[in-house]
C-alpha positions in Angstrom: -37.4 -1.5 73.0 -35.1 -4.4 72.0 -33.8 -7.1 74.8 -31.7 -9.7 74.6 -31.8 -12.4 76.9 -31.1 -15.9 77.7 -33.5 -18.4 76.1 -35.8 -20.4 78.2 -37.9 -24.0 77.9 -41.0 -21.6 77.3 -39.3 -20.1 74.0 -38.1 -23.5 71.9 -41.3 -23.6 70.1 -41.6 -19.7 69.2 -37.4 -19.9 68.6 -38.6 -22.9 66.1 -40.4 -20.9 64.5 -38.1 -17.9 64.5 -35.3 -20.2 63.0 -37.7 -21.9 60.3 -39.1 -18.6 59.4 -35.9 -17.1 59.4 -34.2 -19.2 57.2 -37.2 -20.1 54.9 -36.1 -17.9 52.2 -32.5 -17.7 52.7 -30.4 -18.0 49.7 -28.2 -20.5 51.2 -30.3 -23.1 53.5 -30.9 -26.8 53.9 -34.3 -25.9 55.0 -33.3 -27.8 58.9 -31.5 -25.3 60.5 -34.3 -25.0 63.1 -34.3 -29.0 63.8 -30.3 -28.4 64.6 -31.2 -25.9 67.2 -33.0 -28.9 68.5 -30.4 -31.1 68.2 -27.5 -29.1 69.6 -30.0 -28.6 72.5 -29.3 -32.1 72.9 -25.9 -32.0 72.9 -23.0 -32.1 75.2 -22.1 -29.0 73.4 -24.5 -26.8 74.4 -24.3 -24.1 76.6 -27.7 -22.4 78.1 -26.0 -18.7 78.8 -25.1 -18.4 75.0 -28.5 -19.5 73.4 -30.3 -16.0 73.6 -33.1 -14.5 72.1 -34.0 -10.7 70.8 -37.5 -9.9 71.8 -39.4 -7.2 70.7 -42.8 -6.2 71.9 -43.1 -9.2 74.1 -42.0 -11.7 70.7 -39.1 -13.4 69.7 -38.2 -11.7 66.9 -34.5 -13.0 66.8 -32.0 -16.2 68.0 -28.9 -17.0 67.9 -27.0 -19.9 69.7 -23.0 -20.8 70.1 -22.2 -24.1 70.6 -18.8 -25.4 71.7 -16.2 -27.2 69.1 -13.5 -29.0 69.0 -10.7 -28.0 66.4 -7.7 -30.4 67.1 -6.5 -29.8 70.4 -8.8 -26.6 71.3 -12.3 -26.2 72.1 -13.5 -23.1 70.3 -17.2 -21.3 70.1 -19.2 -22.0 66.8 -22.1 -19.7 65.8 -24.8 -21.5 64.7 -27.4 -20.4 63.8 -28.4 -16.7 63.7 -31.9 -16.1 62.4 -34.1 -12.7 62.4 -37.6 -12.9 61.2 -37.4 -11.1 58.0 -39.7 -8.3 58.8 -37.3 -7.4 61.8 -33.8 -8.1 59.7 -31.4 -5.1 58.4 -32.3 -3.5 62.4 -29.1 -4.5 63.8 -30.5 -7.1 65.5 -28.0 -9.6 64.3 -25.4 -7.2 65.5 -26.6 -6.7 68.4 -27.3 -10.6 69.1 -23.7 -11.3 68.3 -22.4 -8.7 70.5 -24.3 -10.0 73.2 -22.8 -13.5 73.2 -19.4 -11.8 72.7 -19.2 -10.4 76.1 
């Protein structure tokens, strides 16, 4: 059984993970995306309720975070970054995550 949930202090280092795995064989990567998550975690940008995890069996299997942004005079929602461990992607876990933060 999937669940998606709001990340917590005690996932950052399994999300890092997540993210570096995640990405580590992406097509299209700068190989940092999981030292942004840390970053933006930093930020004034960041907002707790829309950094949430997919957890399957008791492990992060997927993560996805919105940040606020700034386009001219608006403040938007960027989506950045999504990552699913490769064994758990093509699930509709992405789908699922994005839905999720959508509400």
């Amino acid at each position: 059984m999937l669940e998606i949930r709001q990340e917590n202090k005690k996932d950052y280092k399994e999300v890092y993970n997540v993210i570096k795995t995640a990405f580590g064989t992406a097509e299209h990567c700068d190989g940092n995306e999981q030292d942004l998550v840390v970053a933006l975690r930093d930020s004034d940008n960041f907002i707790p309720e829309l950094s949430l995890v997919a957890v399957q069996n008791d492990k992060i299997v997927g993560y996805i975070l919105f940040t606020k942004i700034e386009i001219g005079e608006y403040e938007e929602l960027a989506l950045a970054p999504l990552g699913i461990l490769p064994e758990y992607q093509k699930q509709g876990i992405g789908t699922k995550l994005i839905e999720e933060g959508d509400k």
